[in-house]
C-alpha positions in Angstrom: 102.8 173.9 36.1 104.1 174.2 32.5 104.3 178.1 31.8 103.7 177.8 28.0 102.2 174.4 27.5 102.3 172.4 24.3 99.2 171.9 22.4 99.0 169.8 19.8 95.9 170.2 17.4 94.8 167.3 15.4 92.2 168.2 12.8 92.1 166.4 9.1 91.9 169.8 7.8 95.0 170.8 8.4 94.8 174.2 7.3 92.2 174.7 9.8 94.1 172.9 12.0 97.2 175.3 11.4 95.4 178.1 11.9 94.1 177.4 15.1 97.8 176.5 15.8 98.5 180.0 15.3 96.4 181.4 17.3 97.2 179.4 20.4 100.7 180.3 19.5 99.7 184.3 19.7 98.1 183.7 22.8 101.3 182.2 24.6 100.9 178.8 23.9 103.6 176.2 22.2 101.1 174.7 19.6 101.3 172.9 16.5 98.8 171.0 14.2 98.5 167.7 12.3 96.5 166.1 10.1 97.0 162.5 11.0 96.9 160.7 14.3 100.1 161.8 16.0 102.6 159.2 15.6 103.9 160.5 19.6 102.9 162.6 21.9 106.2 163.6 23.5 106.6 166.8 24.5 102.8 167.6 24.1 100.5 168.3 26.8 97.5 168.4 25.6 95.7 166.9 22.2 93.2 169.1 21.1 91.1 166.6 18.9 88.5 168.1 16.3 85.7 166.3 17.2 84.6 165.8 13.6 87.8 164.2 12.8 87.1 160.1 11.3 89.8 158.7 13.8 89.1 160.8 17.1 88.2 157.7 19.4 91.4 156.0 18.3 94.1 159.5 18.9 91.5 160.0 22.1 91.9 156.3 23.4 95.8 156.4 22.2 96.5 159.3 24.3 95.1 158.0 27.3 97.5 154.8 27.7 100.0 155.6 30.4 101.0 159.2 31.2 100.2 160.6 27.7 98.6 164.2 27.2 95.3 164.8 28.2 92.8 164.9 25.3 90.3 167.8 24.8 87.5 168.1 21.9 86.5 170.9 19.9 83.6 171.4 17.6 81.0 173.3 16.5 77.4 171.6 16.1 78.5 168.5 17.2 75.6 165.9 18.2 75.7 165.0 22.1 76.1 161.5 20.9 79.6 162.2 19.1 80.6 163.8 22.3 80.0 161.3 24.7 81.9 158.7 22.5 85.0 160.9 22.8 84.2 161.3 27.1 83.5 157.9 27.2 86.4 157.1 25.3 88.8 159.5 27.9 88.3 162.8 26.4 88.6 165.2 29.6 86.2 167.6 28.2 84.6 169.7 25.2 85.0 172.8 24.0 82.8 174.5 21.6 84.4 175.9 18.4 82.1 179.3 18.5 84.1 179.7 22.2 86.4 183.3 22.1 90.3 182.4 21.8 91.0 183.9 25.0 88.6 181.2 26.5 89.9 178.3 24.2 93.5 179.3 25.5 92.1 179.6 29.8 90.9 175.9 28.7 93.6 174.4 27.7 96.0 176.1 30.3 93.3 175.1 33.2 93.7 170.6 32.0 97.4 171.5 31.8 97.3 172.6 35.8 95.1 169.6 36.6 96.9 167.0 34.9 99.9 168.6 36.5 98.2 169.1 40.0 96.2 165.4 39.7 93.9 168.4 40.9 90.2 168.0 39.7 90.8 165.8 37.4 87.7 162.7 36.6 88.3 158.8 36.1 87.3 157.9 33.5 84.4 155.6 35.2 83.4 159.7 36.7 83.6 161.3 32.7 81.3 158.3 31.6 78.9 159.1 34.3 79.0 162.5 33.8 78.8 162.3 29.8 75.5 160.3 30.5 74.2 163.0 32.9 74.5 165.5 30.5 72.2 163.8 27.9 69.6 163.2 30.3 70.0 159.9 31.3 68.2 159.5 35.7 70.8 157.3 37.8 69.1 154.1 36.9 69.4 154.1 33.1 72.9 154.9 33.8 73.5 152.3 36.4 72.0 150.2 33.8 73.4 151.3 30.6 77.5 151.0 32.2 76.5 147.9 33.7 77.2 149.1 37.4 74.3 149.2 40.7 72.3 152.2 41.1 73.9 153.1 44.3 77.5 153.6 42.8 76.1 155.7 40.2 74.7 157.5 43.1 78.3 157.7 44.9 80.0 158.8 41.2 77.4 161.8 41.0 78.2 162.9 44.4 82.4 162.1 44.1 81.7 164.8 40.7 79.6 167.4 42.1 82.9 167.7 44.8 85.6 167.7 42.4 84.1 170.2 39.9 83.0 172.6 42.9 79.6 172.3 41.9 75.9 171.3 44.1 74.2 169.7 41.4 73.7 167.6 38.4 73.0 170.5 36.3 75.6 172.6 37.3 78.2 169.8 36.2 76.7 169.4 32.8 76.8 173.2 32.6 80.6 172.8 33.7 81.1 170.1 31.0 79.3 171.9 28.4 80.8 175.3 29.1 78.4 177.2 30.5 79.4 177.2 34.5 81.5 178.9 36.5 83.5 181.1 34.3 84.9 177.9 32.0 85.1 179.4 29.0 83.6 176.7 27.3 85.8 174.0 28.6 84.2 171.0 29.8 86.0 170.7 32.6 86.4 167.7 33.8 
């Protein structure tokens, strides 16, 4: 595992974005923030993407391609909809911009260990499902709705509920959302 991870923050305000920087880097990370869609991601391993920003889906879907840095999403009063483009586009998770630094920074070091590990990590066929749970969507509609049968949804949900630790749908949207088992607000995925 990387003891002091680089995270990259990527926010079109950038003195927000800077600020947050900051704070990471008081907490023991290696951060730094940008305005623009990052032109490389070497040397970072995480993006952490304000999920208001107008060109998250492209920096998500940009950092997915090979072995790039995982991609998480922050935001306060974001719509479920927004957020499920960014899962569906490979965002590994969400985390809530009211979330304490100390829980922001236990996120971010905790998708550095999986992606380092493989570890718990979700395909991204699993975060699509998943996103889709957590909006409300029964098995069929999502079957439906990604164009896949009923009974591989079916398999997906269980393949989840194992990698996350969790026995039920609603504990993994709690997971994703940031409200189970001690995640700080990560959606760990």
């Amino acid at each position: 595992m990387v003891d002091r991870p680089h995270v990259l923050v990527v926010d079109e305000f950038l003195a927000r974005g800077r600020s947050l920087a900051e704070e990471l880097s008081r907490a023991g990370l290696d951060s730094s923030a940008t305005a623009a869609p990052p032109g490389t991601c070497d040397g970072v391993d995480v993006l952490l993407v304000e999920a208001s920003h107008s060109r998250r889906i492209e920096i998500i879907r940009r950092s997915e391609v090979g072995v790039g840095p995982a991609a998480l999403v922050i935001g306060s009063g974001v719509c479920h909809e927004a957020v499920l483009h960014c899962l569906e586009a490979g965002a590994v998770g969400f985390v809530s911009a009211e979330e304490s630094a100390e829980s922001l920074v236990g996120a971010l070091r905790d998708v550095v260990r999986r992606g380092a590990l493989g570890g718990r990590r979700l395909t991204r066929r699993q975060t699509q499902v998943l996103a889709l749970v957590a909006v409300g969507l029964p098995n069929r509609e999502i079957a439906t709705r990604l164009g896949i049968q009923h009974h591989t949804v079916k398999n997906h949900v269980q393949s989840i509920l194992g990698k996350l630790g969790v026995g039920s749908r609603t504990a993994a949207v709690a997971v994703l959302t940031g409200g189970g088992r001690g995640s700080g607000g990560l959606g760990r995925v």
